[in-house]
C-alpha positions in Angstrom: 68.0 -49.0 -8.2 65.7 -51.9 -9.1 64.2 -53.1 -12.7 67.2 -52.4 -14.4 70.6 -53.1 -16.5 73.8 -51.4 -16.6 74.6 -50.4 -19.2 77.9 -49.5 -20.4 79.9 -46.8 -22.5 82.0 -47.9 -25.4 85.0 -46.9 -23.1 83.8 -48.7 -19.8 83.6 -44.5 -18.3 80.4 -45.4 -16.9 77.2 -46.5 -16.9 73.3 -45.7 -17.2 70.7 -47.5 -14.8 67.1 -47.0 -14.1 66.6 -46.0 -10.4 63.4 -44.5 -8.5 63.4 -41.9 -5.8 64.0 -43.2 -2.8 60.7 -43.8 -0.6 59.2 -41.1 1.7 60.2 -42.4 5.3 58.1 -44.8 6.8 57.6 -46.0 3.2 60.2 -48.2 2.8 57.9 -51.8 1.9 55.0 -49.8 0.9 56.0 -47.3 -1.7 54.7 -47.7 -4.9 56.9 -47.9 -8.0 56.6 -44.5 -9.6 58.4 -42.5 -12.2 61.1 -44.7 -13.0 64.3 -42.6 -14.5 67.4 -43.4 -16.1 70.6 -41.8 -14.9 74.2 -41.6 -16.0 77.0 -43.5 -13.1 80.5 -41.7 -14.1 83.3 -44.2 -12.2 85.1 -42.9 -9.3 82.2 -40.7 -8.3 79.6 -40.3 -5.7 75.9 -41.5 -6.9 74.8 -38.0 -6.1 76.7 -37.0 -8.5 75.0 -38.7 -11.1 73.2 -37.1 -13.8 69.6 -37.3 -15.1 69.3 -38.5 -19.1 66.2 -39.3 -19.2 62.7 -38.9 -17.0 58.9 -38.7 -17.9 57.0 -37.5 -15.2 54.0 -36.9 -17.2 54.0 -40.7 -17.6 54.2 -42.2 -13.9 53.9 -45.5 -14.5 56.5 -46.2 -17.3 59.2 -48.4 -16.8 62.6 -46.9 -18.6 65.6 -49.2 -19.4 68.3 -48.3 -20.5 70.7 -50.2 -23.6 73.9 -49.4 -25.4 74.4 -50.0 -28.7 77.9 -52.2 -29.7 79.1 -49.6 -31.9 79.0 -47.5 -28.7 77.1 -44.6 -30.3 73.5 -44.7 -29.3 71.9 -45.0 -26.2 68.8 -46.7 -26.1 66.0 -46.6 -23.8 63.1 -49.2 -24.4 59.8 -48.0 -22.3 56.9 -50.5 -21.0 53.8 -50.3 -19.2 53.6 -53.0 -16.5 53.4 -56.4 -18.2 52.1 -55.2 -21.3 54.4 -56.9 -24.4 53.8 -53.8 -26.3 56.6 -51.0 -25.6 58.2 -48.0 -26.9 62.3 -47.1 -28.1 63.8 -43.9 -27.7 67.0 -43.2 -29.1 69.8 -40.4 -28.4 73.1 -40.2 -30.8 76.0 -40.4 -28.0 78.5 -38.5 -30.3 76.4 -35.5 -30.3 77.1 -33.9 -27.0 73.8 -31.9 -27.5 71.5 -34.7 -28.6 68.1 -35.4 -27.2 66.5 -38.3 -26.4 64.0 -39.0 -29.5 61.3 -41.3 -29.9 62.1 -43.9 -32.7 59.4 -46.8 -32.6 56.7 -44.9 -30.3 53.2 -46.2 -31.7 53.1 -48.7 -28.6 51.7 -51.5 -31.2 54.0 -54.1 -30.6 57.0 -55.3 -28.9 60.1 -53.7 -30.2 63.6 -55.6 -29.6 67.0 -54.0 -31.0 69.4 -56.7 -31.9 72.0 -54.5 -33.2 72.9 -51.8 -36.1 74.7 -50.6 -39.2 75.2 -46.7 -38.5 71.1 -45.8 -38.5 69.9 -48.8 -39.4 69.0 -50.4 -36.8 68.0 -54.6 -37.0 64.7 -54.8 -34.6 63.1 -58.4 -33.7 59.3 -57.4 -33.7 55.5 -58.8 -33.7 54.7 -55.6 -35.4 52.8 -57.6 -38.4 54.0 -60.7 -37.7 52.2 -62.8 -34.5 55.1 -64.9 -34.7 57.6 -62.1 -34.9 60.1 -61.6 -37.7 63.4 -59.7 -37.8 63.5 -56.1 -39.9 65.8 -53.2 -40.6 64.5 -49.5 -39.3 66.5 -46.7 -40.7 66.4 -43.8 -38.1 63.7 -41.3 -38.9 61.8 -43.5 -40.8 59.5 -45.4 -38.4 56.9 -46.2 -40.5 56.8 -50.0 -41.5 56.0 -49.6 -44.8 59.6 -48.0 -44.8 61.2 -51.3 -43.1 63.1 -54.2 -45.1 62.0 -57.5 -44.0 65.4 -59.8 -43.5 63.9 -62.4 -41.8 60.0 -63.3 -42.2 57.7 -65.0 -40.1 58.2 -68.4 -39.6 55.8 -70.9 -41.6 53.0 -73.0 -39.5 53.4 -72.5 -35.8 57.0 -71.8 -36.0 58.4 -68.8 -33.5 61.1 -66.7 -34.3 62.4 -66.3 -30.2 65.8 -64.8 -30.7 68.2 -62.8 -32.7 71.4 -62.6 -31.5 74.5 -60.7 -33.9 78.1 -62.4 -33.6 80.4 -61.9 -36.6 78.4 -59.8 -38.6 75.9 -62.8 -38.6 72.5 -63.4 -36.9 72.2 -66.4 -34.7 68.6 -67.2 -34.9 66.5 -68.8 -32.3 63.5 -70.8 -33.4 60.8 -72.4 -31.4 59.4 -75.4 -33.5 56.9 -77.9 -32.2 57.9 -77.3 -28.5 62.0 -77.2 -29.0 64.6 -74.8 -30.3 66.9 -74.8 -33.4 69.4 -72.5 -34.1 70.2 -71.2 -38.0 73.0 -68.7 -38.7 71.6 -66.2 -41.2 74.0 -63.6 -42.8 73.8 -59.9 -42.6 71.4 -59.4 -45.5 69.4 -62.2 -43.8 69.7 -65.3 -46.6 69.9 -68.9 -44.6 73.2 -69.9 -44.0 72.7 -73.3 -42.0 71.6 -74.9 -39.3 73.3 -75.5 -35.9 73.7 -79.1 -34.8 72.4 -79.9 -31.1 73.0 -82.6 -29.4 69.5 -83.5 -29.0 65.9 -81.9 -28.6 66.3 -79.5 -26.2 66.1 -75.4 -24.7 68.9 -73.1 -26.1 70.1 -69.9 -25.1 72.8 -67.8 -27.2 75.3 -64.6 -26.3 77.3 -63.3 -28.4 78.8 -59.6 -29.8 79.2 -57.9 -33.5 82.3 -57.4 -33.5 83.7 -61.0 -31.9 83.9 -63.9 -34.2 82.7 -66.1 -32.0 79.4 -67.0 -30.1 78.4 -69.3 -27.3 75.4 -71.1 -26.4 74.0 -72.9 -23.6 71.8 -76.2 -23.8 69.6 -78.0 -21.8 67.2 -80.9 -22.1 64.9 -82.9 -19.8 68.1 -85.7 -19.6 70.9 -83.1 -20.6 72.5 -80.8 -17.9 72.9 -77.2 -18.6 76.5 -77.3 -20.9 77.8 -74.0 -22.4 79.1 -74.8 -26.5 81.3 -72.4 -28.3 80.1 -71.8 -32.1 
């Protein structure tokens, strides 16, 4: 396994993970990363007993990863192509024991980021449009952007949207402005709620889940040590 997450079922049953074949011997630090795949890890059994969902080997060099949504019911995979931004999602409904793995955003014209859902609507942080990105709602089967619903818009002069994260059925929004971050709660529907207050200029980074009503962030700035905040 290398390049990849774990991640998990709604239920903690298991896992998916990218892996490659293992090299041919004699191969072992000079094997080139081919045909990545992303496989199902069921706990309490053997790794050879883990099964394939999701290969392309007409398409060598794509990297697969693999992503759960929160709500447990879709598994995602997001493709790339080396260090390319621009990648791809697939998408297969978990609750349909005979579902496929489908392309969703597959024009490879952007970078494509799934911050979370509402059923098949799904809230994607994209440059699709939008040099600076902005946040959008996909509904499933409708790929095309002039079928999206802007939430959040790009930002005004240089401003950078960098990161959505959902806690609470809010967003907490990431900005880069002139070289430092500030974080603004947005609600669902994506309306300004209000800003976050930092102790200072300074780097954040935020985690948090839907269904929690609490998020945490951790800050950091050329005279401030690395201190986690609960918001």
């Amino acid at each position: 396994s290398k390049f990849s997450t774990a991640a998990w079922l709604k239920d903690g049953s298991g896992f998916f993970y990218s892996r490659f074949d293992a090299p041919e011997d004699g191969e072992a630090l000079t094997g080139v990363n081919k045909n990545q795949k992303v496989y199902f890890h069921a706990l309490g059994t053997a790794q050879e007993a883990d099964t394939l969902a999701y290969a392309r080997p007409d398409e060598p060099d794509w990297g697969l990863v693999a992503d759960v949504t929160d709500d447990g019911r879709y598994l995602l995979i997001y493709q790339s192509e080396g260090t390319d931004p621009r990648n791809r999602v697939f998408v297969k409904d978990l609750t349909r024991p005979d579902a496929k793995v489908e392309p969703f955003l597959d024009a490879f014209d952007a970078s494509y980021s799934i911050v979370g859902n509402d059923g098949a609507t799904f809230y994607v942080l994209t440059n699709q449009g939008a040099p600076r990105k902005r946040l959008v709602a996909i509904t499933l089967g409708q790929p095309l952007p002039s079928a999206w619903k802007t939430l959040i818009a790009e930002g005004p002069k240089q401003d950078v949207l960098a990161d959505v994260t959902m806690a609470a059925d809010h967003f907490v929004v990431t900005w880069q402005i002139d070289a430092q971050n500030t974080v603004r709660i947005h609600g669902i529907d994506g309306t300004l709620k209000h800003d976050v207050a930092l102790p200072t200029i300074g780097a954040v980074s935020v985690s948090g889940r839907r269904e929690q009503a609490e998020a945490f962030y951790a800050f950091s700035s050329f005279a401030y040590p690395t201190t986690i905040y609960r918001l």
